[in-house]
ZADO-1210 file (C-alpha; in nm, 4 decimals, padded with zeros to 6 digits):
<atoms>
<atom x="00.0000" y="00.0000" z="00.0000" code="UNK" pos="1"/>
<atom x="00.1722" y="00.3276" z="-00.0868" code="UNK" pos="2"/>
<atom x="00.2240" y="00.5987" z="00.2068" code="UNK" pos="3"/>
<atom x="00.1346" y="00.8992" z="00.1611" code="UNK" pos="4"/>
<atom x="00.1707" y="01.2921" z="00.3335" code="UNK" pos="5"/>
<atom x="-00.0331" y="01.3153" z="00.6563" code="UNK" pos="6"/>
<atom x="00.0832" y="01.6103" z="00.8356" code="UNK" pos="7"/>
<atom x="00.2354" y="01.9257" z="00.8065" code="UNK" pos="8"/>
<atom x="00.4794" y="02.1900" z="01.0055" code="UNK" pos="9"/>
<atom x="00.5847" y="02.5176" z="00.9522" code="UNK" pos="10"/>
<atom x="00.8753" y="02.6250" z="01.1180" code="UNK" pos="11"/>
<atom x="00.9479" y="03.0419" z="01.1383" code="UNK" pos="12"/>
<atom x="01.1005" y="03.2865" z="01.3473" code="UNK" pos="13"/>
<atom x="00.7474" y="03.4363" z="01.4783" code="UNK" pos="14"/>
<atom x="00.4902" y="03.1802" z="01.5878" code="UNK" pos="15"/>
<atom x="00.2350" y="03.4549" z="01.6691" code="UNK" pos="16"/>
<atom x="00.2580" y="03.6248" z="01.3621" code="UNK" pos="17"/>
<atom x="00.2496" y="03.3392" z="01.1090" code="UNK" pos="18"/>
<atom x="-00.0684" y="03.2186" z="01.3389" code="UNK" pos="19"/>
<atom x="-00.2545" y="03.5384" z="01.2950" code="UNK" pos="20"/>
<atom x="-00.1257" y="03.5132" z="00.9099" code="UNK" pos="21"/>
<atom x="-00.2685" y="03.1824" z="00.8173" code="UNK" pos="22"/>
<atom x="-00.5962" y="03.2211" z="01.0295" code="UNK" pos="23"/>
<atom x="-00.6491" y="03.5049" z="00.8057" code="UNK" pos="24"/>
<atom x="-00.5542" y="03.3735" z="00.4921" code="UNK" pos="25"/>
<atom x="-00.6236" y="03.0267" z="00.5046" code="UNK" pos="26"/>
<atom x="-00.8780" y="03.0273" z="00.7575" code="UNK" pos="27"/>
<atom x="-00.7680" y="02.7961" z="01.0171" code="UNK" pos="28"/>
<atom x="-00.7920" y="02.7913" z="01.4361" code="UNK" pos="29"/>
<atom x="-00.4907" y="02.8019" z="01.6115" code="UNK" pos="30"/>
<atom x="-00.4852" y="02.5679" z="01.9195" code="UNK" pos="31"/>
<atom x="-00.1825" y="02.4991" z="02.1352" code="UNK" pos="32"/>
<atom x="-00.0569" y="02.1706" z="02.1865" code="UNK" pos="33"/>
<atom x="-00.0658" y="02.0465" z="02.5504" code="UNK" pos="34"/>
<atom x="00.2342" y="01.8640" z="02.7156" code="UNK" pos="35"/>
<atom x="00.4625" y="01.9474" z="02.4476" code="UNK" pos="36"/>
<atom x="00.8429" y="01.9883" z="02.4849" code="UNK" pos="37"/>
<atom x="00.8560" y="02.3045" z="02.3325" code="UNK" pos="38"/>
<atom x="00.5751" y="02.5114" z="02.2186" code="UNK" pos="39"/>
<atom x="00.4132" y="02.3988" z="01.9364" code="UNK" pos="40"/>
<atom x="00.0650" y="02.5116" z="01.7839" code="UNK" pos="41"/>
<atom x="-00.1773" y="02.2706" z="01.5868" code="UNK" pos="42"/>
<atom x="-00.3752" y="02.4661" z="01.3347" code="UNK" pos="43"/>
<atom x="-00.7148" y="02.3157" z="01.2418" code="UNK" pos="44"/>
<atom x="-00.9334" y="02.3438" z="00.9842" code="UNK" pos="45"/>
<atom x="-01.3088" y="02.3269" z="01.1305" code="UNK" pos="46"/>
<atom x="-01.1947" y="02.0260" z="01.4408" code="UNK" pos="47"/>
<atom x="-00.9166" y="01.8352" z="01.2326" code="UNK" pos="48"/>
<atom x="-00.5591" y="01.9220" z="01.3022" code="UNK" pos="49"/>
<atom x="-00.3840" y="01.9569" z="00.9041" code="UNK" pos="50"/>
<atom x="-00.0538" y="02.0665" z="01.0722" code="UNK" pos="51"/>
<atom x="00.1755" y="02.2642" z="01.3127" code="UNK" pos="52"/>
<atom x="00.3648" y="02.5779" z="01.3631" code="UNK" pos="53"/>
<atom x="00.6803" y="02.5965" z="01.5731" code="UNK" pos="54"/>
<atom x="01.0021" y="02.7985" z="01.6358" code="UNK" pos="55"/>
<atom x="01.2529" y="02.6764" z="01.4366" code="UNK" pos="56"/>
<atom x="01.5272" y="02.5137" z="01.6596" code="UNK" pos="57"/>
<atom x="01.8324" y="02.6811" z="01.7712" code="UNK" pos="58"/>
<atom x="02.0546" y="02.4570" z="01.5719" code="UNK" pos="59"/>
<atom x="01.9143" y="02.4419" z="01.3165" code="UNK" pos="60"/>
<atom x="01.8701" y="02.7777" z="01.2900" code="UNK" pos="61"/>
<atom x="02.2449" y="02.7915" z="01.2875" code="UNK" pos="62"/>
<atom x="02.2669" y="02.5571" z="00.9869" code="UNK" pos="63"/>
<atom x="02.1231" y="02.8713" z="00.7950" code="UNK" pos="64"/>
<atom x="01.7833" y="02.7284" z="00.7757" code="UNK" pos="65"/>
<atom x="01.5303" y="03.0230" z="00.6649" code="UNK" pos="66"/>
<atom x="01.1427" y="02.9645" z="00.7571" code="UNK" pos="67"/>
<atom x="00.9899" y="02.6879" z="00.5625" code="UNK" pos="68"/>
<atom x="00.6614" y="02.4380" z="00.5853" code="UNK" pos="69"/>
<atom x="00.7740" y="02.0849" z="00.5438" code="UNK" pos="70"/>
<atom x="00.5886" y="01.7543" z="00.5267" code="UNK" pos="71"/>
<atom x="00.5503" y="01.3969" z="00.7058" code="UNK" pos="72"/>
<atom x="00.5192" y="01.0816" z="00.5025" code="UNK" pos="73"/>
<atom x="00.3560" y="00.8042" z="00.7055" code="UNK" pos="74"/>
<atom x="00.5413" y="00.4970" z="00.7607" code="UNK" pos="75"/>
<atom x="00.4332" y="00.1971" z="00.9384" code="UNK" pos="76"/>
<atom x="00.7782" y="00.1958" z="01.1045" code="UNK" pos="77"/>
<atom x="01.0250" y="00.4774" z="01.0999" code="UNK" pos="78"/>
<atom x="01.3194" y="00.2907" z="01.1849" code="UNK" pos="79"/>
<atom x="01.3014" y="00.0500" z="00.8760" code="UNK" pos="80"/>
<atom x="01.1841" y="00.2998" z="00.6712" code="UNK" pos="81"/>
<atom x="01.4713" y="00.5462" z="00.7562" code="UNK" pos="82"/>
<atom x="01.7433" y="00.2920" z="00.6885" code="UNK" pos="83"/>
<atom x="01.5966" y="00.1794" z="00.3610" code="UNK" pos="84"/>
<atom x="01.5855" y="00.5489" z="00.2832" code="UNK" pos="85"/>
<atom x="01.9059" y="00.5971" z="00.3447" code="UNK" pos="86"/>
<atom x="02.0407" y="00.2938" z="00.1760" code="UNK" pos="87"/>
<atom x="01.8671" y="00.4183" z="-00.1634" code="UNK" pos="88"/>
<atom x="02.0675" y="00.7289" z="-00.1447" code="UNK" pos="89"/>
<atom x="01.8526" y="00.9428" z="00.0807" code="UNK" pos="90"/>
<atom x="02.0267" y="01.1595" z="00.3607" code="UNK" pos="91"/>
<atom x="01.9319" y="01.1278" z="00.7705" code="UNK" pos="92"/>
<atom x="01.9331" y="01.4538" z="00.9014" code="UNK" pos="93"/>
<atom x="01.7978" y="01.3518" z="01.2787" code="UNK" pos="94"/>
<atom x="01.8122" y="00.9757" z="01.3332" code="UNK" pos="95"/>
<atom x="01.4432" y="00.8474" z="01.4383" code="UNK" pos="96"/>
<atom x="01.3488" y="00.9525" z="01.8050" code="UNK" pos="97"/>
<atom x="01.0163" y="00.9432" z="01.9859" code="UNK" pos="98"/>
<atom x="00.7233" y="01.2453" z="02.0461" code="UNK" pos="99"/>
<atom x="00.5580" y="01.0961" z="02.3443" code="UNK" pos="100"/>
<atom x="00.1987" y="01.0019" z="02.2965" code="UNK" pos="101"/>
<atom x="00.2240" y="01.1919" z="01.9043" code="UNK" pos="102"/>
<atom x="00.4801" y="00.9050" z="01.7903" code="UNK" pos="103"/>
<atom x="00.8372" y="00.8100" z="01.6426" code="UNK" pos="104"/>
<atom x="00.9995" y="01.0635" z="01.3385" code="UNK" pos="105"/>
<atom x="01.3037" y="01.1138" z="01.1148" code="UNK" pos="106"/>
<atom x="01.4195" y="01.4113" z="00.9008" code="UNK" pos="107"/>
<atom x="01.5510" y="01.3117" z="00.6202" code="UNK" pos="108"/>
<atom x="01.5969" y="01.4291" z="00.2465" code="UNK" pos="109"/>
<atom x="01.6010" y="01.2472" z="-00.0731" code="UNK" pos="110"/>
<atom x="01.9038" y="01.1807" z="-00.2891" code="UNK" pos="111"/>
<atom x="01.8364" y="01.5642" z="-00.4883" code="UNK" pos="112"/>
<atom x="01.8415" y="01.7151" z="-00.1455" code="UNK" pos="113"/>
<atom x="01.4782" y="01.7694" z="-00.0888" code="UNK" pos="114"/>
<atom x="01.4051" y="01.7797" z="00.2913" code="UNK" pos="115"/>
<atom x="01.1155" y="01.5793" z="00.4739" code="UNK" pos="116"/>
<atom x="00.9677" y="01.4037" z="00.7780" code="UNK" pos="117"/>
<atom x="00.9094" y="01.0258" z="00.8330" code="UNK" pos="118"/>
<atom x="00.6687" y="00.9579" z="01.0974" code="UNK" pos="119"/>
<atom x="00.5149" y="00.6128" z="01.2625" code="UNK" pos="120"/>
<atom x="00.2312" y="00.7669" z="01.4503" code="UNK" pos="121"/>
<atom x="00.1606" y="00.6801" z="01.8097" code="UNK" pos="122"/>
<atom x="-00.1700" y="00.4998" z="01.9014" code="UNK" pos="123"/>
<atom x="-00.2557" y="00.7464" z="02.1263" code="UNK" pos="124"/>
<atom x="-00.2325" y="01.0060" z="01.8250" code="UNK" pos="125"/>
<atom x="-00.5895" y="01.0939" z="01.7481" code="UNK" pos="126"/>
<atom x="-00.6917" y="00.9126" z="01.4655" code="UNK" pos="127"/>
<atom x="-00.7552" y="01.1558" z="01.1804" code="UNK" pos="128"/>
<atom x="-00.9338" y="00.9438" z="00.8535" code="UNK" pos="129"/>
<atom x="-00.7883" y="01.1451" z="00.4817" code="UNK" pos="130"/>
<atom x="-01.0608" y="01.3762" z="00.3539" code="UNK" pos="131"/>
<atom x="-01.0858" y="01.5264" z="-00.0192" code="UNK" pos="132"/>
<atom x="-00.7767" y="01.7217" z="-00.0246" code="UNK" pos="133"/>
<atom x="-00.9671" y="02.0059" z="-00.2146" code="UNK" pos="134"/>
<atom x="-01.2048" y="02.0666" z="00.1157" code="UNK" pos="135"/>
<atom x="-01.0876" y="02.4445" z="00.2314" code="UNK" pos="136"/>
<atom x="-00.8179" y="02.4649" z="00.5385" code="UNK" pos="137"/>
<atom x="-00.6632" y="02.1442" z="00.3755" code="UNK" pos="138"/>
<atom x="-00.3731" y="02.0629" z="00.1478" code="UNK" pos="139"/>
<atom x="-00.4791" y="02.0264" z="-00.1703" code="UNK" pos="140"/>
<atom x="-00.1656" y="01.9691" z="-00.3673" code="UNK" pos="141"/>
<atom x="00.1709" y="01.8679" z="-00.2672" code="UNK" pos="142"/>
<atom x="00.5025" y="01.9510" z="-00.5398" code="UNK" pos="143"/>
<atom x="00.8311" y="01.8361" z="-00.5435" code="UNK" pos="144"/>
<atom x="01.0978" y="02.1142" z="-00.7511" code="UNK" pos="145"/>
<atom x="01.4116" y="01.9147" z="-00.8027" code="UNK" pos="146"/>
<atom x="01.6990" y="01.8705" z="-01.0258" code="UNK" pos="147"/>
<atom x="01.5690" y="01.5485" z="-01.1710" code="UNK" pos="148"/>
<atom x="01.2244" y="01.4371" z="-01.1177" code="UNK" pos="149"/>
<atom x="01.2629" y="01.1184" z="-01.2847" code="UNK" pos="150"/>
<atom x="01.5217" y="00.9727" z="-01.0325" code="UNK" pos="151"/>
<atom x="01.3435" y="01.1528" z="-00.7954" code="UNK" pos="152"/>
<atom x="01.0097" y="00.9620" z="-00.8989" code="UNK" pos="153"/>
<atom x="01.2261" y="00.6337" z="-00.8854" code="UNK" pos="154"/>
<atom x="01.3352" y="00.6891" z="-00.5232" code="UNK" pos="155"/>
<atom x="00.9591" y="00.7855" z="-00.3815" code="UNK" pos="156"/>
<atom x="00.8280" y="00.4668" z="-00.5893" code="UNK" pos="157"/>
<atom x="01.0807" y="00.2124" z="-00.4661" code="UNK" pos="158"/>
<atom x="01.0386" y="00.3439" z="-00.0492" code="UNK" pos="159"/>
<atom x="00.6751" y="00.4562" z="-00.0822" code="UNK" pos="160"/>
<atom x="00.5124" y="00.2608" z="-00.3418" code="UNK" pos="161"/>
<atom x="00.3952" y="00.5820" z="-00.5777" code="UNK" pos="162"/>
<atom x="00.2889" y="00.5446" z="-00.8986" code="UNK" pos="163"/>
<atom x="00.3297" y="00.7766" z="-01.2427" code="UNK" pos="164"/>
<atom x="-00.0415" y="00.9126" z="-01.2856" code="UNK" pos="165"/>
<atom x="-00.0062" y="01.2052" z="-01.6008" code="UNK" pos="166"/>
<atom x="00.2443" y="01.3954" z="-01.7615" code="UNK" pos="167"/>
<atom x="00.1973" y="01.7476" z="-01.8823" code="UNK" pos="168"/>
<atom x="00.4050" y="01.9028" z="-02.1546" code="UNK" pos="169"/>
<atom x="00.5211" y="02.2506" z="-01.9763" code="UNK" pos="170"/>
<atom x="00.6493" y="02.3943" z="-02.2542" code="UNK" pos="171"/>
<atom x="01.0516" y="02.4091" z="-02.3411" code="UNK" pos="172"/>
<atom x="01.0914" y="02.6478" z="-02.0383" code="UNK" pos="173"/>
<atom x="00.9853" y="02.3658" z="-01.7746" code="UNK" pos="174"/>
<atom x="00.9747" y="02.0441" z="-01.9188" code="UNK" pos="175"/>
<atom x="00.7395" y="01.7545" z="-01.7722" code="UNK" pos="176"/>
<atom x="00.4984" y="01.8343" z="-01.5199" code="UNK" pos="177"/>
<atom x="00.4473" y="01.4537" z="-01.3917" code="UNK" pos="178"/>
<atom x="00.1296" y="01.3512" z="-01.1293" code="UNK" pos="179"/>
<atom x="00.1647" y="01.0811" z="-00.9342" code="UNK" pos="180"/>
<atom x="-00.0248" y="00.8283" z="-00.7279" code="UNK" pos="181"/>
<atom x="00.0186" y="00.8159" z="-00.3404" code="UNK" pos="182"/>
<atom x="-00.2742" y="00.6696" z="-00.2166" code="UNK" pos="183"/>
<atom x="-00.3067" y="00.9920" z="-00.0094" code="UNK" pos="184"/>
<atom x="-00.6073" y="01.2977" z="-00.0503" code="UNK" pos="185"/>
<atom x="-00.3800" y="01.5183" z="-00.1893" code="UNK" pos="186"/>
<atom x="-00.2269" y="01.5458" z="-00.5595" code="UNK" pos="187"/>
<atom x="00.1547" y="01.5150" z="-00.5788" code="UNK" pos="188"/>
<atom x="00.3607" y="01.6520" z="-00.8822" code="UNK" pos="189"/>
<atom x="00.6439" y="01.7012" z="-00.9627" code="UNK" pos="190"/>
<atom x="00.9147" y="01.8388" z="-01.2352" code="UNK" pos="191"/>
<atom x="01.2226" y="02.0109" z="-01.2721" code="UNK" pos="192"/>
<atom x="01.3441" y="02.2974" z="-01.0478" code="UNK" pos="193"/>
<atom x="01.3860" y="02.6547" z="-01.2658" code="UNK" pos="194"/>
<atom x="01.7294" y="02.7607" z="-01.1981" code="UNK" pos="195"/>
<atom x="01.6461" y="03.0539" z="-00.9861" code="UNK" pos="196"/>
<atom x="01.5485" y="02.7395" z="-00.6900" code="UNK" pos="197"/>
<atom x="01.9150" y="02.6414" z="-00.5324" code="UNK" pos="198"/>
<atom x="01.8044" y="02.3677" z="-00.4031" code="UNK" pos="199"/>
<atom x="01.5418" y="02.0883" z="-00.4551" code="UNK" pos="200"/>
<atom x="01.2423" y="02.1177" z="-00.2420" code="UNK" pos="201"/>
<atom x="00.8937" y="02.0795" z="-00.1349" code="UNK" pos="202"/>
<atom x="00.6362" y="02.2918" z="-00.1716" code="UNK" pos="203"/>
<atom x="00.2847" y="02.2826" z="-00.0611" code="UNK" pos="204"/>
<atom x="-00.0812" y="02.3986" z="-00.1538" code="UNK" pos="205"/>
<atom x="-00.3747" y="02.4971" z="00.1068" code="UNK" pos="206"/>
<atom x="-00.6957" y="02.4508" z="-00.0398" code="UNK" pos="207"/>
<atom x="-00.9180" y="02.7614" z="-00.0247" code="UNK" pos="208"/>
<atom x="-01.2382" y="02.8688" z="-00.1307" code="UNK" pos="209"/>
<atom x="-01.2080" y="03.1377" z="-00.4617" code="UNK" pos="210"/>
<atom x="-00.8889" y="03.2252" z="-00.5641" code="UNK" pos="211"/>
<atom x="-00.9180" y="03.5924" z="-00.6284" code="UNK" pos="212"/>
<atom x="-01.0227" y="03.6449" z="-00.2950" code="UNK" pos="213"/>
<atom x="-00.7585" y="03.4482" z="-00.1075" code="UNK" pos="214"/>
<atom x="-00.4699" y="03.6366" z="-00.3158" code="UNK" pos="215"/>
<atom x="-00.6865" y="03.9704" z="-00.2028" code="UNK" pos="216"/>
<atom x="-00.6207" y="03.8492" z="00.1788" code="UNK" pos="217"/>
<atom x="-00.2397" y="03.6981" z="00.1333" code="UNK" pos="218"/>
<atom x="-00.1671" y="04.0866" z="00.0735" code="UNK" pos="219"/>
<atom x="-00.3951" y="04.2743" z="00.3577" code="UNK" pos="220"/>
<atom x="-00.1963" y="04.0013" z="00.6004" code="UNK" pos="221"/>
<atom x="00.1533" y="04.0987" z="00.4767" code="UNK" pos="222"/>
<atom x="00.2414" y="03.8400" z="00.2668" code="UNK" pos="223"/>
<atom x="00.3607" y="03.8743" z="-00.1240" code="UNK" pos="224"/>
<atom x="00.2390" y="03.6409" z="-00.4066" code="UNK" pos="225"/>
<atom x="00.5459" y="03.5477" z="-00.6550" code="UNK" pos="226"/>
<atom x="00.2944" y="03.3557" z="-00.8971" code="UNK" pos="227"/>
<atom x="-00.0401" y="03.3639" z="-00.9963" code="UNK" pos="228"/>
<atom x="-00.3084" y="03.3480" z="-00.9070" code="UNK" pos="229"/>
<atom x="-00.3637" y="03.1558" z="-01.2542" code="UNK" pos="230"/>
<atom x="-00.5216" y="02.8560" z="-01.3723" code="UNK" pos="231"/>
<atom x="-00.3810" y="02.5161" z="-01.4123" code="UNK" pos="232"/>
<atom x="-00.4390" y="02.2085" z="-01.6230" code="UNK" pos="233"/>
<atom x="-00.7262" y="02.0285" z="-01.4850" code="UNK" pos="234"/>
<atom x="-00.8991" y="02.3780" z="-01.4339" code="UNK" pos="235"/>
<atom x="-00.8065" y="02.4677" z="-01.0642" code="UNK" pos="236"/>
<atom x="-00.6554" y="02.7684" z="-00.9836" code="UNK" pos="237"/>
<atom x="-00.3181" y="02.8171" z="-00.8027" code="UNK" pos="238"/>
<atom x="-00.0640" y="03.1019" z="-00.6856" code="UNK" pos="239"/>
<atom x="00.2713" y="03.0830" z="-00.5217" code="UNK" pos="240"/>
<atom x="00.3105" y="03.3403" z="-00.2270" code="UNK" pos="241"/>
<atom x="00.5758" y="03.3820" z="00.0396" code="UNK" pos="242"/>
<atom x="00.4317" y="03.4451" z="00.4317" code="UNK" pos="243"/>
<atom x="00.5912" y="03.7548" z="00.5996" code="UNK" pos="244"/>
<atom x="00.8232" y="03.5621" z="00.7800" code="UNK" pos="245"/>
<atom x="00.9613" y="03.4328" z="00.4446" code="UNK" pos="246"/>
<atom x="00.8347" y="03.1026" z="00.4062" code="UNK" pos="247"/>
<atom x="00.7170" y="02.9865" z="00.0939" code="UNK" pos="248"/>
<atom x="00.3641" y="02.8085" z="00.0087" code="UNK" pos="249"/>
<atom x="00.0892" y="02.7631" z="-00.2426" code="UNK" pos="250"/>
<atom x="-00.2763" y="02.8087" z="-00.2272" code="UNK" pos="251"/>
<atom x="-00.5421" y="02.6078" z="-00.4725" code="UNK" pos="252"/>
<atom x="-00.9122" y="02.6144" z="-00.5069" code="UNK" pos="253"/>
<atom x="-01.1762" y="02.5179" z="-00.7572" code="UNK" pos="254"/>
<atom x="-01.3148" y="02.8282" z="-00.8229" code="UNK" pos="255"/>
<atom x="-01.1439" y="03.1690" z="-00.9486" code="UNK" pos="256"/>
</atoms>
């Protein structure tokens, strides 16, 4: 069965702030998260949890690391999971360790660099069933930017059992646009990075309701759109934006 993206963290340099941003833009509830070792907010769309906003850590801060949302992959055990990873040519950043009562996580990147989280969740973790990704306040599309999507395909297939759904013809300036199968509520894509990205990375797409409208509030709440908003293949409509702490992310809906 292939694993998919389950849960989502944005790590910044002013929790408060990108709170107040994202309940405005977005439209989720900020709720702290009890009994946690550091603090940590879960923001919800209507009473689900879709992810989590934290400081980012002191040393990793140090590495350089500038705000950024990243992504969990589910795995039914993080341990295996991490060492097959990393025996495919993938990278361990933090060996697996345990969240009590949330459960047991990696960071980790792919063999083009592109940073994420394996996670085994806890069975005290509330038990959150995948909805349509396109209902508002959840993440409608997830996209990989990388220096070579098809070993980058190759790698998620043989550790995560994705499959190749469509290709789209981008045009000479960006190549393949490739969908793929996860098993998950949200799309996946992914192609080649433009060569203004230096790195290979993950980006990722809140579902909203009316495009126009959501652009209108990502600028009233101090944040700058770098694409869009425009309309995709398949007829949704996207734009690329960068919160005011400097973390990038996309926004999708159905409607313009």
């Amino acid at each position: 069965m292939a694993q998919s993206f389950f849960w989502y963290e944005l790590m910044t340099t002013d929790t408060k702030a990108a709170e107040a941003f994202y309940t405005e833009v977005v439209g989720w509830k900020a709720e702290a998260f009890p009994g946690a070792e550091m603090e940590y907010t879960v923001m919800n769309a209507g009473d689900r949890g879709v992810g989590g906003v934290m400081l980012i850590p002191d040393e990793v801060k140090a590495m350089g690391t500038p705000p950024m949302w990243l992504g969990y992959i589910y795995a039914a055990d993080t341990d295996a999971a991490t060492d097959a990873m990393k025996k495919a040519g993938g990278a361990v950043h933090q060996p697996p360790r345990d969240i009590p009562s949330v459960g047991r996580f990696s960071v980790v990147a792919d063999p083009q660099g592109a940073t994420f989280y394996i996670m085994t969740p806890s069975p005290q973790a509330p038990d959150q069933p995948p909805l349509d990704g396109m209902t508002p306040g959840h993440i409608g599309w997830n996209e990989l930017m990388t220096t070579d999507w098809q070993k980058a395909f190759d790698f998620y297939a043989s550790q995560f059992g994705w499959t190749k759904d469509q290709a789209v013809d981008m045009g000479p300036e960006y190549g393949t646009y490739q969908t793929v199968k996860t098993g998950g509520s949200a799309g996946v894509g992914m192609m080649n990075k433009p060569p203004h990205l230096p790195v290979a990375v993950w980006g990722f797409y809140f579902a909203v309701d009316g495009i126009d409208a959501a652009a209108e509030r990502v600028k009233s709440a101090g944040g700058t759109i770098t694409m869009g908003p425009m309309q995709v293949p398949g007829g949704q409509w996207t734009l690329n934006a960068i919160d005011p702490q400097g973390a990038h992310f996309g926004l999708v809906s159905n409607t313009q």
